[in-house]
C-alpha positions in Angstrom: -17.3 46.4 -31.3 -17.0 47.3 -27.3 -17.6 43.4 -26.5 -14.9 42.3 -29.0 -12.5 44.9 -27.5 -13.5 43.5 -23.9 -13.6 40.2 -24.8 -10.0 40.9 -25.9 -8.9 42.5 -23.3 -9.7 39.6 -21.3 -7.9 36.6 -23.2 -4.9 38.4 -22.9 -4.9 39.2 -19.6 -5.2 35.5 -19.1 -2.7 34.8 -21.4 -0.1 36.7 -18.9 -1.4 35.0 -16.4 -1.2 31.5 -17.6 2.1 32.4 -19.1 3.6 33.5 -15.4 2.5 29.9 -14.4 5.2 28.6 -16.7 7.6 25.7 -15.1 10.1 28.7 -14.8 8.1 29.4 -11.1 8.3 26.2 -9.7 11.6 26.6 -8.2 11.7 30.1 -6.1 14.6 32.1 -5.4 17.6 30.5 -4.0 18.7 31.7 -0.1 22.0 31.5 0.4 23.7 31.2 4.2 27.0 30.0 5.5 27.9 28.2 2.8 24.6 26.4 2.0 22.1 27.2 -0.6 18.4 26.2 -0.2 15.9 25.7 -3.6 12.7 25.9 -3.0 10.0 23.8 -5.5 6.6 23.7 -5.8 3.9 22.3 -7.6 2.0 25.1 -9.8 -1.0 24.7 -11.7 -3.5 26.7 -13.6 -6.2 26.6 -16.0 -8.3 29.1 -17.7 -11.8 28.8 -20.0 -13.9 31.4 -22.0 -17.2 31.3 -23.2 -19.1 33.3 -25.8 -22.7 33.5 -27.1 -25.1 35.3 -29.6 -28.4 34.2 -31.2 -30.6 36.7 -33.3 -31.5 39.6 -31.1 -35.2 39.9 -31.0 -37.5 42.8 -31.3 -38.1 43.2 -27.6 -36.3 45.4 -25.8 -36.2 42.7 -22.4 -34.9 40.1 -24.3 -31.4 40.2 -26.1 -30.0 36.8 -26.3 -25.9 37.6 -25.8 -23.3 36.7 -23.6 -20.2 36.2 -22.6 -17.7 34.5 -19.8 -14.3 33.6 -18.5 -12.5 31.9 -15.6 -9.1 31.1 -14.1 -7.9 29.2 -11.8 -4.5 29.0 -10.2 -3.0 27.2 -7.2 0.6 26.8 -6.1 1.4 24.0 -3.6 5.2 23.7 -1.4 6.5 20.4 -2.0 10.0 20.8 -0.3 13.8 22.2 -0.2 16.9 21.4 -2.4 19.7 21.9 0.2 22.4 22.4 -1.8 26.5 22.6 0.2 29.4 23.7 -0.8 31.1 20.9 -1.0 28.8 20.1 -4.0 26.1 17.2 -2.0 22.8 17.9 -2.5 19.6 16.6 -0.1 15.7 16.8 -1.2 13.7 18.1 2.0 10.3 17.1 1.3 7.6 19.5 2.9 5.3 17.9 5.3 1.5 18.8 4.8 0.3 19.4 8.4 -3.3 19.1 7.3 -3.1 15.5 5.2 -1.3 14.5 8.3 -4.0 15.7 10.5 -6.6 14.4 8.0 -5.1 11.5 8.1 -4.8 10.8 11.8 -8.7 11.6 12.3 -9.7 9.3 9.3 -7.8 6.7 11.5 -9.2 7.4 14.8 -12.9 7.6 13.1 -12.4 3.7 11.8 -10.8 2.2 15.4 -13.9 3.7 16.8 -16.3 2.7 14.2 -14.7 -1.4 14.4 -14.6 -0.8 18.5 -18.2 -0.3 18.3 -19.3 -3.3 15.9 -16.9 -5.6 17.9 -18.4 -4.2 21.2 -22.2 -4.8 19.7 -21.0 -8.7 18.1 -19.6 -9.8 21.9 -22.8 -8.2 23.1 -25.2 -9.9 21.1 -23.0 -13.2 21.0 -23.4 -13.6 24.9 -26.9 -12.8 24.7 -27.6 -15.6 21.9 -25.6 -18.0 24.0 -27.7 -17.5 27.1 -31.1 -17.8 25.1 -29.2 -21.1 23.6 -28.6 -22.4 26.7 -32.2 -21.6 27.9 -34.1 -23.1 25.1 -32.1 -26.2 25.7 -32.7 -26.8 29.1 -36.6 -26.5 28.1 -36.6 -29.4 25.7 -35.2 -31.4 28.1 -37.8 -33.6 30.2 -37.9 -32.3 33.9 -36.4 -35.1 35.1 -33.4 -35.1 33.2 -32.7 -31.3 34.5 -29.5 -31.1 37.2 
């Protein structure tokens, strides 16, 4: 009867939880300055699972087949500013991500290097198949003939 009280404790402190996560708490609280309000919005997401278990309890006293489990998960994520003036116009400011953008710039750099290196070996090995070429030509050709 303790596990079923615990086990209900639980869901419904999950269910406040995923109930705060509503689309209510995407937008924050409006700042207002000199005639210009600013909206905040973000992305908000969450996710929650239970488990249970049971099976017949057998006569040993190690082994009891139960169990139980739960998780959550939450994450909230900026994605910009409503800019709202007083003469009634209203501008999306789009958050910028400083880590995709660094991401990003190093997923970049990491390929120019990569094809910097594979042209560098292909002139390499080029030149050095061209001179072999060259060489093995020269041999066929009767003494003689050679400048």
């Amino acid at each position: 009867m303790t596990q079923q009280m615990n086990d209900a404790r639980i869901l419904n402190s999950l269910r406040e939880i995923v109930d705060s996560a509503r689309a209510g708490r995407v937008f924050g609280d409006p700042v207002a300055h000199a005639g210009v309000v600013v909206l905040p919005a973000a992305k908000v997401s969450a996710g929650a699972g239970g488990g249970a278990g049971g099976g017949a309890k057998s006569s040993g006293a190690e082994h009891q087949p139960e169990g139980t489990g739960g998780g959550f998960g939450m994450s909230a994520k900026p994605l910009g500013v409503f800019v709202i003036r007083a003469d009634g116009k209203v501008r999306w400011q789009p958050a910028i991500d400083v880590n995709k953008v660094i991401m990003g710039g190093q997923i970049v750099a990491v390929t120019a290097m990569l094809v910097a290196r594979a042209v560098i070996r292909a002139r390499r090995a080029g030149g050095t198949r061209r001179r072999r070429a060259g060489r093995s030509i020269r041999r066929l050709r009767p003494a003689h003939h050679r400048p």
